[in-house]
Structures are given as structure tokens and as C-alpha cells.
One Martini backbone bead per residue (centre of mass of N, CA, C, O) as a GRO file, in nm:
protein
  309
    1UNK     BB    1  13.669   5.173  14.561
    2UNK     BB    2  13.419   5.090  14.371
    3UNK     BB    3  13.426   5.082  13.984
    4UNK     BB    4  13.172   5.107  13.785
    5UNK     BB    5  13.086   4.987  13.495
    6UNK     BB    6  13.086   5.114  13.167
    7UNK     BB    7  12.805   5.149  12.985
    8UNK     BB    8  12.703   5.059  12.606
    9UNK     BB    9  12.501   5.180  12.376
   10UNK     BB   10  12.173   5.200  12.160
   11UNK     BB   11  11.929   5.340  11.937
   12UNK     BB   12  11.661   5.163  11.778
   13UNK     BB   13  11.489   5.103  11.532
   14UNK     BB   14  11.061   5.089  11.536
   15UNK     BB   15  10.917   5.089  11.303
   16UNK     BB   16  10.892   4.832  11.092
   17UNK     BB   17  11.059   4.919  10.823
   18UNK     BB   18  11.327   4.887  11.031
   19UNK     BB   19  11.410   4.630  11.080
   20UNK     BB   20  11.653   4.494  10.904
   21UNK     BB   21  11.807   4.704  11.076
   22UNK     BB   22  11.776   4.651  11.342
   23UNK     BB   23  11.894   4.342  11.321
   24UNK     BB   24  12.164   4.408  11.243
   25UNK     BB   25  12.260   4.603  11.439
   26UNK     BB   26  12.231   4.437  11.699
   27UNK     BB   27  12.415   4.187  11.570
   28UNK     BB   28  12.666   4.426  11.529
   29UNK     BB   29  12.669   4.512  11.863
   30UNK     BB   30  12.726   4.198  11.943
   31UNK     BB   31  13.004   4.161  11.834
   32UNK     BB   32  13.127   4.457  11.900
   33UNK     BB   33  13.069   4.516  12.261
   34UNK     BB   34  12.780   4.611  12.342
   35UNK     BB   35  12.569   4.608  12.599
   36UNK     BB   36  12.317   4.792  12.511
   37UNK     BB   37  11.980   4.833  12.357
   38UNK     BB   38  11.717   5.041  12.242
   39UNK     BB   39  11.354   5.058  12.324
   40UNK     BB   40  11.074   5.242  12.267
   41UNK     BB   41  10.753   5.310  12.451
   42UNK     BB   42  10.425   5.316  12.237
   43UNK     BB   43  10.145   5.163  12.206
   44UNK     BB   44   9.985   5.419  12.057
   45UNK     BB   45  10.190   5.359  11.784
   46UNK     BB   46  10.093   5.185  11.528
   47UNK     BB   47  10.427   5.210  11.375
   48UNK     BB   48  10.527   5.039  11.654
   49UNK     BB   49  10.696   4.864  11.780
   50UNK     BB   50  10.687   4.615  12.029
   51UNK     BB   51  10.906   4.620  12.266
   52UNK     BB   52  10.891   4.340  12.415
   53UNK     BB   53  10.878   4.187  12.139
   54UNK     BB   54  11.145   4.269  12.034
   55UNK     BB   55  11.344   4.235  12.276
   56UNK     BB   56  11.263   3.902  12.262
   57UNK     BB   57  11.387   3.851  11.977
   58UNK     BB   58  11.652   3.985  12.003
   59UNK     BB   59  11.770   3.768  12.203
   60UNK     BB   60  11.780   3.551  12.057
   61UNK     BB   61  11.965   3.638  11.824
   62UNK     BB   62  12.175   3.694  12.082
   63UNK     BB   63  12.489   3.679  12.342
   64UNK     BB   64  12.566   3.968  12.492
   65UNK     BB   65  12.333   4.164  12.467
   66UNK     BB   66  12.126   4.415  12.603
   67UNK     BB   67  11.771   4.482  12.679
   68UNK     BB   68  11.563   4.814  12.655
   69UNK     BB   69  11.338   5.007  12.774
   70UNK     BB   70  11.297   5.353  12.673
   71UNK     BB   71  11.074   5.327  12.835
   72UNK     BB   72  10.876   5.214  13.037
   73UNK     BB   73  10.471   5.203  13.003
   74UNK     BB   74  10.329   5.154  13.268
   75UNK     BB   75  10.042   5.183  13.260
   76UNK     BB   76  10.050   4.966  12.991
   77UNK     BB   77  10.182   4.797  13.250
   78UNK     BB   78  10.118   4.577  13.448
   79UNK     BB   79  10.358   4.548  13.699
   80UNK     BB   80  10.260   4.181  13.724
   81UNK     BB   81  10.314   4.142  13.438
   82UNK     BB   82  10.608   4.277  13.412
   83UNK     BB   83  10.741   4.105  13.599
   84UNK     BB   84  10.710   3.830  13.425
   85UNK     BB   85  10.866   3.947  13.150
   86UNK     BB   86  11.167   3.991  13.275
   87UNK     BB   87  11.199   3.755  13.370
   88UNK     BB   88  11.157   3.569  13.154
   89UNK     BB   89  11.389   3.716  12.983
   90UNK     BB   90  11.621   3.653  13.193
   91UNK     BB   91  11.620   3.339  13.161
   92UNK     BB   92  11.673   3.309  12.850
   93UNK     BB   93  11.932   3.536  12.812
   94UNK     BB   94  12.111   3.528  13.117
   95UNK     BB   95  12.031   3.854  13.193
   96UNK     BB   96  11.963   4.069  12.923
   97UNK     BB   97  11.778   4.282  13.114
   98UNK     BB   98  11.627   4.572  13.151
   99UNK     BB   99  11.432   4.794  13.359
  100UNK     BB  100  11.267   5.012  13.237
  101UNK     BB  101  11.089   5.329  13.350
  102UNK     BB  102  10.799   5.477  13.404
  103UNK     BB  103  10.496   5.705  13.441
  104UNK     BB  104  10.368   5.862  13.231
  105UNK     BB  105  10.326   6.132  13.018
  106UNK     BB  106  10.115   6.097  12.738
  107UNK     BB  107   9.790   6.071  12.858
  108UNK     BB  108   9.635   6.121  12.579
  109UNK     BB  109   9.706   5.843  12.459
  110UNK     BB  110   9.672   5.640  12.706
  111UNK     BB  111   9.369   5.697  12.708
  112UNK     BB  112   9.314   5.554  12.457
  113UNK     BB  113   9.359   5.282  12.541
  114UNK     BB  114   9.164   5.270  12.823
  115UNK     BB  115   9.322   5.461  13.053
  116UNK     BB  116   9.355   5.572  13.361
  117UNK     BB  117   9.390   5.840  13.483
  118UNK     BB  118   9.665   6.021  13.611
  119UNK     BB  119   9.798   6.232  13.837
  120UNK     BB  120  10.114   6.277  13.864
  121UNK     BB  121  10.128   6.242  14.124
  122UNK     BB  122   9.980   5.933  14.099
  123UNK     BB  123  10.201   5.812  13.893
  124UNK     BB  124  10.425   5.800  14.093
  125UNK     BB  125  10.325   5.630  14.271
  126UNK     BB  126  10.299   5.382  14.130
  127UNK     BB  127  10.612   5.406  14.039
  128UNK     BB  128  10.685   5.296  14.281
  129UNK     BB  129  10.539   5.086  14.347
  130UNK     BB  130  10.603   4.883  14.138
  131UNK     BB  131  10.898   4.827  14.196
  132UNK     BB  132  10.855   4.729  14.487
  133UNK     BB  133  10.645   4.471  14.391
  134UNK     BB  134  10.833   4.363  14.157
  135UNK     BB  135  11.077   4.262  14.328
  136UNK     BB  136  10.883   4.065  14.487
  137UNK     BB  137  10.846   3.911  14.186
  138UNK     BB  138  11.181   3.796  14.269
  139UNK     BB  139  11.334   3.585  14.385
  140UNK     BB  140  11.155   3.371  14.517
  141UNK     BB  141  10.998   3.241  14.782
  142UNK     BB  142  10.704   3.360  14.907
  143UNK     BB  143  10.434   3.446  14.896
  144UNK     BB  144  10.260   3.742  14.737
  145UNK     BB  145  10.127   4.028  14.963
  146UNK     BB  146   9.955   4.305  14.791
  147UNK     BB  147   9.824   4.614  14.972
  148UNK     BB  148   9.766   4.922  14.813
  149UNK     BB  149   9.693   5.193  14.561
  150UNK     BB  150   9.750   5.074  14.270
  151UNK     BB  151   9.800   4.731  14.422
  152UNK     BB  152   9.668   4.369  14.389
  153UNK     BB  153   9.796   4.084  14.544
  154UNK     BB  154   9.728   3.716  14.575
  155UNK     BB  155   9.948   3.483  14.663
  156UNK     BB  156  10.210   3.551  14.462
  157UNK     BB  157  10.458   3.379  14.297
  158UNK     BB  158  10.757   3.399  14.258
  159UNK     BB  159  11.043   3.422  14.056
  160UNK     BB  160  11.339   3.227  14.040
  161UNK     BB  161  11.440   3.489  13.895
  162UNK     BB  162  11.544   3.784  13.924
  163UNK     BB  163  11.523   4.105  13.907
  164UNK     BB  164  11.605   4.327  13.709
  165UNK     BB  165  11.745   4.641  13.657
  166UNK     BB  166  11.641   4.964  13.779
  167UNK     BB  167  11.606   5.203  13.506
  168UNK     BB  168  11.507   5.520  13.492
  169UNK     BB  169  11.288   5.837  13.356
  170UNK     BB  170  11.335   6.078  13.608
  171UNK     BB  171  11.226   6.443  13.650
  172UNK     BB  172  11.099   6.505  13.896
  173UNK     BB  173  11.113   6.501  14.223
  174UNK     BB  174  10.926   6.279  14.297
  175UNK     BB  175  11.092   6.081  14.116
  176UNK     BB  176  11.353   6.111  14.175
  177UNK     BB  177  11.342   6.016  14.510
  178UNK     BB  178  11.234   5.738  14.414
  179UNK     BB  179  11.512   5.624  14.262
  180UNK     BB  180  11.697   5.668  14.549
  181UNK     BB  181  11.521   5.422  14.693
  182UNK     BB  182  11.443   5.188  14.425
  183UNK     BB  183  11.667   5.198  14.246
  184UNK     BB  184  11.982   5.173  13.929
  185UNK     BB  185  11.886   5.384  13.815
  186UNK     BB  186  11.921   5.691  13.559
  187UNK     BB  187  11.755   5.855  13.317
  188UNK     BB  188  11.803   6.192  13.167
  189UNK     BB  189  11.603   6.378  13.066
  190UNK     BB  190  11.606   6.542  12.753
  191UNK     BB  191  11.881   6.452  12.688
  192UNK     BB  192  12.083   6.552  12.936
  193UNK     BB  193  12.381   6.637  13.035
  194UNK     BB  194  12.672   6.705  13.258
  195UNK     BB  195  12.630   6.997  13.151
  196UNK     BB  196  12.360   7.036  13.285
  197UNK     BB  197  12.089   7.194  13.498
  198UNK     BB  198  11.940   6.894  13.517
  199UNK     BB  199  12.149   6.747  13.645
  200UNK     BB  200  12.282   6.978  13.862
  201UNK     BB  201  11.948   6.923  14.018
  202UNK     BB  202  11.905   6.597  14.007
  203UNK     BB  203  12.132   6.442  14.115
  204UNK     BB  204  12.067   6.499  14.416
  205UNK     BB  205  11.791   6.410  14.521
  206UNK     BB  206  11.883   6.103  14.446
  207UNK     BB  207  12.109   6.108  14.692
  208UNK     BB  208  11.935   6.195  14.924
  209UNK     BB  209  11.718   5.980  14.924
  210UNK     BB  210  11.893   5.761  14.976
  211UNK     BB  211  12.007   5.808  15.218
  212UNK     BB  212  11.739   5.859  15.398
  213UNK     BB  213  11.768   5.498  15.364
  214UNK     BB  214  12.051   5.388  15.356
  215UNK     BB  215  12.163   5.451  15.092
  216UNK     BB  216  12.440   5.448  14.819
  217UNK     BB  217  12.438   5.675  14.569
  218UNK     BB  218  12.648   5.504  14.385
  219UNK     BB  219  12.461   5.264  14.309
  220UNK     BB  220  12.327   5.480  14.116
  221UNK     BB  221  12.328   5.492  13.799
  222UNK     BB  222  12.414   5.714  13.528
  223UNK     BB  223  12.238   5.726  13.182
  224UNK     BB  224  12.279   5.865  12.868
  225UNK     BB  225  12.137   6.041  12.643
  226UNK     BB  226  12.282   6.022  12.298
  227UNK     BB  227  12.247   6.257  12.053
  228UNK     BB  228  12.446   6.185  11.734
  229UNK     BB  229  12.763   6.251  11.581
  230UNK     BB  230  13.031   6.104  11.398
  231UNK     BB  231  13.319   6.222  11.274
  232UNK     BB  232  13.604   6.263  11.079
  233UNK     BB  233  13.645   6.535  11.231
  234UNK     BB  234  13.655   6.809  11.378
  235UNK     BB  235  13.471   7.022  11.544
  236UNK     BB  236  13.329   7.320  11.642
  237UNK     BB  237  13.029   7.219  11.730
  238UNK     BB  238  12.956   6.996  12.004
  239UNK     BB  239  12.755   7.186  12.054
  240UNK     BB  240  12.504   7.389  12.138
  241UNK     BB  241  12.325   7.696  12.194
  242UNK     BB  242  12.266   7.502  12.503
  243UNK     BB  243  12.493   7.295  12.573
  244UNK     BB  244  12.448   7.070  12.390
  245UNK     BB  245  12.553   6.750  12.319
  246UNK     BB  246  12.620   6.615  11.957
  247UNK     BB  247  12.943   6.604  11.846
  248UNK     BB  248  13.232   6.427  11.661
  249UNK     BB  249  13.479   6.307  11.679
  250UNK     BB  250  13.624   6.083  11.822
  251UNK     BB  251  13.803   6.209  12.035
  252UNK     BB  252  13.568   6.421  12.129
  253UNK     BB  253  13.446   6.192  12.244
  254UNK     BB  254  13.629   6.056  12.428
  255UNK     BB  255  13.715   6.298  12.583
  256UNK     BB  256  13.408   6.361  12.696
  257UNK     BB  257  13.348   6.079  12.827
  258UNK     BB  258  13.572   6.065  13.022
  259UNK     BB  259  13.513   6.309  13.186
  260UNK     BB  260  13.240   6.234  13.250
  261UNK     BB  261  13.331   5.965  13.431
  262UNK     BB  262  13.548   6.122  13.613
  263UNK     BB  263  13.389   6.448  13.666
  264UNK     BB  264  13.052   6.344  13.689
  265UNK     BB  265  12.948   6.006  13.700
  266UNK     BB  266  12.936   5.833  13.514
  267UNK     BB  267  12.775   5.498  13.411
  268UNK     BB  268  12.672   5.597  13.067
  269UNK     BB  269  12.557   5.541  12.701
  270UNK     BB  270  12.332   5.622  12.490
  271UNK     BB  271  12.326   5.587  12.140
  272UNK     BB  272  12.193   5.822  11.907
  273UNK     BB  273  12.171   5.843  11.600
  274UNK     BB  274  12.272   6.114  11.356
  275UNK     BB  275  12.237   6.226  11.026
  276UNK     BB  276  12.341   6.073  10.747
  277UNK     BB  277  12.403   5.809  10.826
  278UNK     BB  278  12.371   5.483  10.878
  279UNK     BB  279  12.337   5.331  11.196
  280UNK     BB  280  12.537   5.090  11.107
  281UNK     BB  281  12.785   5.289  11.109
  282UNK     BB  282  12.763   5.455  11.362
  283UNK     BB  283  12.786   5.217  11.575
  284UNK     BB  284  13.035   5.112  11.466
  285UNK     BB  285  13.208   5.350  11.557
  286UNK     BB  286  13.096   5.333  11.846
  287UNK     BB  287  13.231   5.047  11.888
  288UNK     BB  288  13.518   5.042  11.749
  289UNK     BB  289  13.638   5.370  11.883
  290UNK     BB  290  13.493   5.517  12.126
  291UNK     BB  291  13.464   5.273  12.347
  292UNK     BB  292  13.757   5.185  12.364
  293UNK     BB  293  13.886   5.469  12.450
  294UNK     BB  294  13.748   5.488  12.681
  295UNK     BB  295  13.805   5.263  12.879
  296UNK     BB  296  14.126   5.303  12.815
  297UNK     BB  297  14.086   5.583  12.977
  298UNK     BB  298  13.978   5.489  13.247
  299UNK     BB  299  14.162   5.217  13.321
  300UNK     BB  300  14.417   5.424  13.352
  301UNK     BB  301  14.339   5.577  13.591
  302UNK     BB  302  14.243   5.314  13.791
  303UNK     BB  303  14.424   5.062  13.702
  304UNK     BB  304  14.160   4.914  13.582
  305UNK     BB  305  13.901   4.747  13.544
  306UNK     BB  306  13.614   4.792  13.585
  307UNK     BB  307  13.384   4.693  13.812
  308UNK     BB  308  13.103   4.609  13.828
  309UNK     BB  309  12.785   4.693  13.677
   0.00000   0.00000   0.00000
């Protein structure tokens, strides 16, 4: 059995006001060796930051880390376009770049942009069909067309370099299902972990429908959303009580993440910080005792560093 790379990253501040924050925070995640930063895509949001652009620039700025819109705001980026965005990113950054999916969840904002609203089932539909569309205009070949039901394009060529790695935020039956057909990952909405009942009841689903494709479920990587805070001492309460991680010492966190991935298939995790320390303190933390100690108590495990992202 291949074991797939544990990978590791951090949810970044996306104000106007929090930029010197975030350009800190990401350029000492990346000497400090986590895999990639998160940047929340909401472009209805006149004080947010643009996604594409903030991780453009922030690519350039650094050498080792990935950048990932978590998710991408599909209806507000017409997936041709999309598609021309993440390899362009992926040629420029050496490949540091993952494409977060999404269907599209905020419509009464989304529409406010001047897009058609689409009912669930078709926001799916679309939201299929664009990853696979996607993915058709990299990787060189001869030009694509394609006549969907909500794409249309006329001998496109593809771009030279292949389309990055596509992990979902997908939530209901029926793009959990799209993600098991043709994602690379999942991102488990409403910051769900591995013991949660959304978890235990979504990751079927996923795994269900790769199969039924010749698909084998073990490459769809699950990597989970943890908003949290890393304590000086043991917690006494690392869960709320919803049953959901919180977080606690160094200690606790890495005893509860070598389990997720040991005992229930994780295979990410990106910290969203919490509580009062300041990001670039808590990432510091993260990045230099928890991710550390989660690794070599997985790779003794396994007897080995796991292999391939």
C-alpha cells in the first residue's frame, strides 16, 4: 500500500487591513516547512481580498510553499478561465498550487454580482462539469471542444502544463458524489473532523462513487478545516460540546492528528488560528512542534516517510 504525504497548511488573514500580516505569516510558513496557506474566495466582499491575486503575489514572494483558494467561488469564475488562472499559477510557481472547488454556496450575494443564480442541482451540475472541462484544458494535447450544459468552447488549446490537484468543499449527496468521480481531494464543509457524523456519513458517499467508476477511493485525499488554538498546557476541554476539535497543548494535538490520520484516513489538515495569540505566533507553533511531531509519529508508524502527495 502507497501512503499517501500527510500534508500541512494554515488559514491566512484576507483584509486590505491584515495584508503585512498575512505577507509575514505565509513567508514564515514557508521557511518553517508547512505545505500551503488558505485563502477563503468571496469576491461579493468589498473588504476582502482578491483569492487569485493575493495568491499570485504571495507565490512569487515564496519558494516552497502552495497556495489554495479554499474554495474557489466557481459561479464568479467561468471555469475556461479558471482553468487558464491555476495553470498559469502552476508554470510561474514551480507547480505550488492546488485548485479548491466549489459550487457555489452564498447565491443571494453571488447574484448580486450580476451572475445567473442556478437551483442546487444545477449549481452540482455545473460545478461537475467545470472540473472536468477544467482539467481538459492542461496537459497539452490537441484543442478541446466541449458542448456542455454550462460550457461552451470552440478548439481551445490546452495549456502546457497540467491542471494542479482539485480538492472539493463539497457538502451534499450529490457533489460528494461528483468529488468521488473526478476531484483529488475533499475539504469537509462547516469545519466537520473525523469524528464527526458528517464526516462518517460523507466520506461513504465519496468513496462509493470513485468505485463505481473504476476509481480508487484511497486517492481522494480528505484534508480537514481545524479552526483552533495550541495551549501552553493540556486542555481539559480539546473538543466543544458539539464534539468538535478545539484544540489544546502541542501534545494533544498531535496525539488527536497521528490518530486521524492512523485510525480514520486523514490525509491534511489546515490550521485556521484562534484565540488570542497572534496568527504568525500560532502558526510559528504549528509549524515548528505540532507538524513535526504528527510526521515522525506517523512515518514510525508506517516505518517510513509517507510517499507522494
Amino acid at each position: 500500500m502507497t501512503v499517501r504525504k500527510v500534508v500541512f497548511g494554515f488559514g491566512s488573514p484576507t483584509g486590505y487591513d491584515d495584508v503585512p500580516e498575512l505577507l509575514r505569516t505565509v513567508e514564515q510558513a514557508d521557511r518553517d516547512g508547512l505545505d500551503h496557506f488558505s485563502l477563503p474566495d468571496h469576491p461579493y466582499l468589498g473588504e476582502r481580498l482578491d483569492a487569485y491575486a493575493a495568491i499570485g503575489f504571495v507565490l512569487g514572494r515564496t519558494r516552497h510553499i502552495a497556495g489554495i483558494a479554499n474554495v474557489s467561488n466557481l459561479p464568479t469564475r467561468p471555469a475556461p478561465m479558471l482553468a487558464r488562472t491555476v495553470t498559469t499559477l502552476s508554470a510561474l510557481s514551480g507547480g505550488r498550487v492546488v485548485l479548491g472547488m466549489g459550487a457555489g454556496g452564498l447565491w443571494d450575494r453571488i447574484a448580486d454580482l450580476g451572475v445567473d443564480r442556478l437551483s442546487p442541482g444545477e449549481a452540482v451540475d455545473a460545478f461537475e462539469e467545470a472540473i472536468v472541462l477544467i482539467r481538459s484544458l492542461g496537459g497539452g494535447g490537441a484543442p478541446v471542444t466541449h458542448r456542455g450544459r454550462h460550457y461552451r468552447i470552440d478548439a481551445i488549446e490546452p495549456a502546457p502544463v497540467a491542471v494542479p490537484p482539485v480538492w472539493t468543499g463539497s457538502v451534499g449527496r450529490k457533489s460528494l458524489a461528483a468529488t468521488g468521480r473526478v476531484a483529488d481531494g475533499w475539504i469537509p464543509g462547516h469545519a466537520a473532523d473525523w469524528l464527526s457524523e458528517r464526516y462518517r456519513e460523507s466520506r461513504p458517499v465519496i468513496d462509493a462513487a470513485a468505485v463505481a467508476v473504476g476509481r480508487d477511493p484511497g486517492e481522494i485525499r480528505t484534508v480537514f478545516n481545524l479552526p483552533g488554538r495550541i495551549t501552553d498546557r493540556p486542555s481539559a476541554a480539546p473538543r466543544d460540546r458539539a464534539g468538535r476539535w478545539v484544540g489544546g497543548s502541542v501534545g494533544q494535538w498531535a496525539e488527536e492528528l497521528t490518530g486521524a490520520v492512523l485510525e480514520h484516513g486523514a490525509s491534511g489538515f489546515t490550521l485556521f488560528p484562534s484565540g488570542d495569540e497572534a496568527p504568525e505566533v500560532t502558526v510559528g507553533r504549528w509549524a515548528g512542534e505540532v507538524v513535526p511531531a504528527v510526521r515522525e509519529a506517523v512515518a514510525k508508524e508506517y516505518g517510513a516517510a509517507p510517499g507522494s502527495p
